[in-house]
VOGU-3710 file (C-alpha; in Angstrom, 3 decimals, decimal comma):
1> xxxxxxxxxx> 14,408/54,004/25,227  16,249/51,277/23,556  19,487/52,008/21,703  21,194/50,643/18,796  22,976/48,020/20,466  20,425/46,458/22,703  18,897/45,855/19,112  21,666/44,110/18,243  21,553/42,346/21,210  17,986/41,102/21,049
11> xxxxxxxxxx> 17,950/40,239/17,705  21,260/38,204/18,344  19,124/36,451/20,718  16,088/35,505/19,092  18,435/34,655/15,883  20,336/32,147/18,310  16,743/30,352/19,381  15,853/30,617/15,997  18,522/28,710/14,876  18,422/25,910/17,412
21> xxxxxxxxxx> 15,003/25,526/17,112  15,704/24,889/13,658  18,820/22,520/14,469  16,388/20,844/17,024  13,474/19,818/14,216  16,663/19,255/12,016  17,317/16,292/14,365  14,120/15,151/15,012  13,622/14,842/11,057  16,667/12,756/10,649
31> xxxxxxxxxx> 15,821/10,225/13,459  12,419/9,609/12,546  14,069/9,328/8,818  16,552/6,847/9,813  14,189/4,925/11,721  11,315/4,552/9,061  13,714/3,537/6,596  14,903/1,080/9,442  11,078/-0,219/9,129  11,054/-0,281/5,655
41> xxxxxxxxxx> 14,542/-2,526/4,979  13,042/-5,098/7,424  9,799/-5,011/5,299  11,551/-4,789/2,152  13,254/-8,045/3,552  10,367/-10,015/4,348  8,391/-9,228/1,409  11,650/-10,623/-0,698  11,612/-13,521/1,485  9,520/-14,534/4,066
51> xxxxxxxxxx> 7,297/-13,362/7,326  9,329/-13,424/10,810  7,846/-12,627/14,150  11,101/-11,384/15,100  11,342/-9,151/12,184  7,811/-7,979/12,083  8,413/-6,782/16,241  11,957/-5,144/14,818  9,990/-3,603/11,762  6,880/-2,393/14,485
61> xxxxxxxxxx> 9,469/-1,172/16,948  10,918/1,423/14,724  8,135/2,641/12,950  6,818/3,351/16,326  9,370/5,309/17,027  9,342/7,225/14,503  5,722/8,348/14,310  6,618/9,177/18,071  8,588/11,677/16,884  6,825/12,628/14,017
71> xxxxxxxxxx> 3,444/11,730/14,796  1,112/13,210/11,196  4,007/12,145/8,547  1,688/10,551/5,946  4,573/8,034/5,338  5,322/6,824/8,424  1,297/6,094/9,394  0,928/4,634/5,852  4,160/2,016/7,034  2,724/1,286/10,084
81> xxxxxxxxxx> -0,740/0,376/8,367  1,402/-2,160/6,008  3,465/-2,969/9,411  0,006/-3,973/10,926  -1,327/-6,131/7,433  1,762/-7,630/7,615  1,054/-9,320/11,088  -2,769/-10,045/10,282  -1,088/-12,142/7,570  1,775/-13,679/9,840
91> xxxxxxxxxx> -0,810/-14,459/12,530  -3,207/-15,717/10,009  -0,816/-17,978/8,602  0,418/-19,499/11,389  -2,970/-20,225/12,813  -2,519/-17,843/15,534  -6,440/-17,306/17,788  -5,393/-14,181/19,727  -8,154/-12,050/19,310  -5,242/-9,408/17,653
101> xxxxxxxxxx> -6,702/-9,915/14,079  -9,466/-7,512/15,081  -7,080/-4,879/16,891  -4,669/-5,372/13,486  -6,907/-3,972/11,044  -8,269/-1,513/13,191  -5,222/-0,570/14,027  -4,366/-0,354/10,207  -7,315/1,716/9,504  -6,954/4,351/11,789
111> xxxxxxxxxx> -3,334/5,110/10,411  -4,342/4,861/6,886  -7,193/7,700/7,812  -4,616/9,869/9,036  -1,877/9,648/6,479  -5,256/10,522/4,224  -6,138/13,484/6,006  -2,533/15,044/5,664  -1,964/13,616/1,875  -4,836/12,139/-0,052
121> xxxxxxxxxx> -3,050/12,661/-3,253  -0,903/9,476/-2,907  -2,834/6,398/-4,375  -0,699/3,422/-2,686  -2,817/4,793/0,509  -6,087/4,666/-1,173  -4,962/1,154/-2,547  -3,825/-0,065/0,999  -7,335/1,081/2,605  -9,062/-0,803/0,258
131> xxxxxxxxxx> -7,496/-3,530/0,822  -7,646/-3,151/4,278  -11,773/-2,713/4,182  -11,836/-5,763/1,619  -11,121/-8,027/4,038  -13,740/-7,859/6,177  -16,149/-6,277/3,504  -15,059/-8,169/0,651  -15,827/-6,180/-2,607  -18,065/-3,914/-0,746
141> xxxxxxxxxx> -19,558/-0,103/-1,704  -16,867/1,007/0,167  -14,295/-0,513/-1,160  -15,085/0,371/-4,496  -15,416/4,041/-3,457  -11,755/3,847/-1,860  -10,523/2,441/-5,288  -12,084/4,948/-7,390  -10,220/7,776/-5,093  -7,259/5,802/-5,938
151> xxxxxxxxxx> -8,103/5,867/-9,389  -8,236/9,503/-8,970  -5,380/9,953/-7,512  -3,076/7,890/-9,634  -4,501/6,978/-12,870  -1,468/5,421/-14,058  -0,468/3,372/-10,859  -0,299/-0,165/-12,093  -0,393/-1,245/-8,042  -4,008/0,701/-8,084
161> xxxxxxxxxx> -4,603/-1,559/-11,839  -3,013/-4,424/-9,662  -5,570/-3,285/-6,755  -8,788/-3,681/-8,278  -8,051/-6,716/-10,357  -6,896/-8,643/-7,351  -9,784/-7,683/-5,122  -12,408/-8,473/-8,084  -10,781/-11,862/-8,238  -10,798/-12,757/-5,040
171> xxxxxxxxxx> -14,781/-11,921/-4,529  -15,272/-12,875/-8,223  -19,092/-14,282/-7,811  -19,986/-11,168/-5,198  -18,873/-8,717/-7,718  -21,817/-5,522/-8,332  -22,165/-4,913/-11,827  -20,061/-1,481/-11,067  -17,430/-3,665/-9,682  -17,326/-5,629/-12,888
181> xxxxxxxxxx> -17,557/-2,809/-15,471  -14,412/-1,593/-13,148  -12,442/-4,658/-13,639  -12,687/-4,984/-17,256  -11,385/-1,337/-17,428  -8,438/-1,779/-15,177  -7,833/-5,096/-17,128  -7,844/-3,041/-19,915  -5,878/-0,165/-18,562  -3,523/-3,017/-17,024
191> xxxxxxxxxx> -2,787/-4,665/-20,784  -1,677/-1,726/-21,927  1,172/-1,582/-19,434  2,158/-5,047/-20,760  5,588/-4,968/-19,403  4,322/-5,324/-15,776  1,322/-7,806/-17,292  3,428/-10,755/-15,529  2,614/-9,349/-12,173  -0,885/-9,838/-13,033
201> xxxxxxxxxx> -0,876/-13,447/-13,824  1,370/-14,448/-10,420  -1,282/-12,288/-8,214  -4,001/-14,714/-10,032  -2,413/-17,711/-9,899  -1,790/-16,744/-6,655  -5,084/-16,780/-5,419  -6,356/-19,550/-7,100  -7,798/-17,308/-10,473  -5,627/-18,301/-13,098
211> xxxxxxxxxx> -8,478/-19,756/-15,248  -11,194/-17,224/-14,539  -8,349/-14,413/-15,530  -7,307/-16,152/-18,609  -10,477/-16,340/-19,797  -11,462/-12,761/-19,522  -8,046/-12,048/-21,670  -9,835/-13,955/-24,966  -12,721/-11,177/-25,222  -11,600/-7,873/-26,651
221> xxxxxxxxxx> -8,961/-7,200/-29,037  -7,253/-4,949/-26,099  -5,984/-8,042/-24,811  -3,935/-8,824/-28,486  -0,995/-7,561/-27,644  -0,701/-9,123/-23,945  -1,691/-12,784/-25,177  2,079/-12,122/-27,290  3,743/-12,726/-24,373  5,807/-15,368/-22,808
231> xxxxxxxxxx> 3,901/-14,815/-19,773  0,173/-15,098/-21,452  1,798/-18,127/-23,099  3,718/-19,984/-20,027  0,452/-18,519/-17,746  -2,488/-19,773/-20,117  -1,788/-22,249/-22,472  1,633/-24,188/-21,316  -0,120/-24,842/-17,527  -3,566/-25,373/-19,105
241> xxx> -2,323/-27,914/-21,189  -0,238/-29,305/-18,515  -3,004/-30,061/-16,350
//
């Protein structure tokens, strides 16, 4: 029979593993912290400036590392799907026939899929899979679907607003009839966040749909209270008159 103080004894002991199992995960946590945010400053970087093999391998490098140690942190896969956009973009820039453009996106994809399965209530990952699709499916079934979950999931997002705009633009004579009815709503939806309106124009411009974006801003009186900015002004009349 087992006394009082072999009790104590045992429960000494499993409190002991207890608490450096705890201290253990503890650890874990903060390394695969510190090294996603390691990711993200040298993404944060190159989005402020400009793409670097060298930082795109340092940016890869850690992320890896810290979905080895954390392998299912919706985070850390959604990173490493931007990590992977990011070089389709470098290597598509630069011209560069490797046969990795493929291996990129599906790459992309399959993290994307898996941050979803742990956390589908975050709409940047909806918005980045969409993306993702759109470029090889353009403004596809698909891709529509994946921007009405983000819709869904963050109805107030302007980067899901910013989403469906700038994939309607760039496949602006492929566009379904849902696809259109879509983009006059987020158009709509993106108007009445007028403050962040600006980022709308440079994504057009951008991509070469400054014209076809300025015209959909004259139908609707939604649209009033946008064309009162400098940025409707500088964006539609000053560079149309310009040219």
């Amino acid at each position: 029979m087992i006394d009082n103080t072999t009790y104590k004894k045992l429960f000494i002991i499993i409190l002991l593993f207890f608490s450096l199992y705890i201290a253990y995960q503890s650890v874990i946590i903060a390394r695969a912290n510190a090294w996603y945010f390691n990711a993200r400053n040298t993404v944060d970087y190159m989005t402020k400036n400009s793409l670097e093999r060298l930082k795109l391998t340092q940016a890869r490098t850690a992320i890896n590392k810290a979905i080895y140690l954390q392998p299912i942190h919706p985070h850390y896969l959604h990173m490493s799907a931007f990590i992977s956009v990011l070089e389709y973009e470098y290597d598509a820039v630069h011209s560069i026939d490797n046969n990795e453009e493929s291996f990129q996106i599906i790459e992309a994809k399959k993290a994307l899929n898996l941050s979803l399965a742990h956390r589908k209530s975050w709409s940047k990952t909806w918005v980045l899979l969409a993306q993702v699709v759109s470029i090889e499916q353009g403004a596809s079934k698909q891709v529509y679907s994946l921007l009405k979950n983000a819709k869904l999931a963050g109805p107030y997002d302007f980067d899901v607003h910013l989403a469906v705009l700038h994939i309607s633009l760039n496949n602006w004579e492929n566009l379904s009839p849902n696809f259109r009815h879509f983009y006059v709503q987020e158009l709509i939806n993106a108007a009445n966040q007028d403050f962040y309106f600006h980022k709308v124009f440079d994504m057009a411009e951008e991509i070469g749909m400054l014209s076809t974006l300025c015209l959909s801003l004259q139908f609707g009186k939604e649209f009033d209270k946008v064309k009162q900015t400098s940025s409707y002004k500088y964006m539609c009349v000053d560079k149309r008159l310009s040219s």
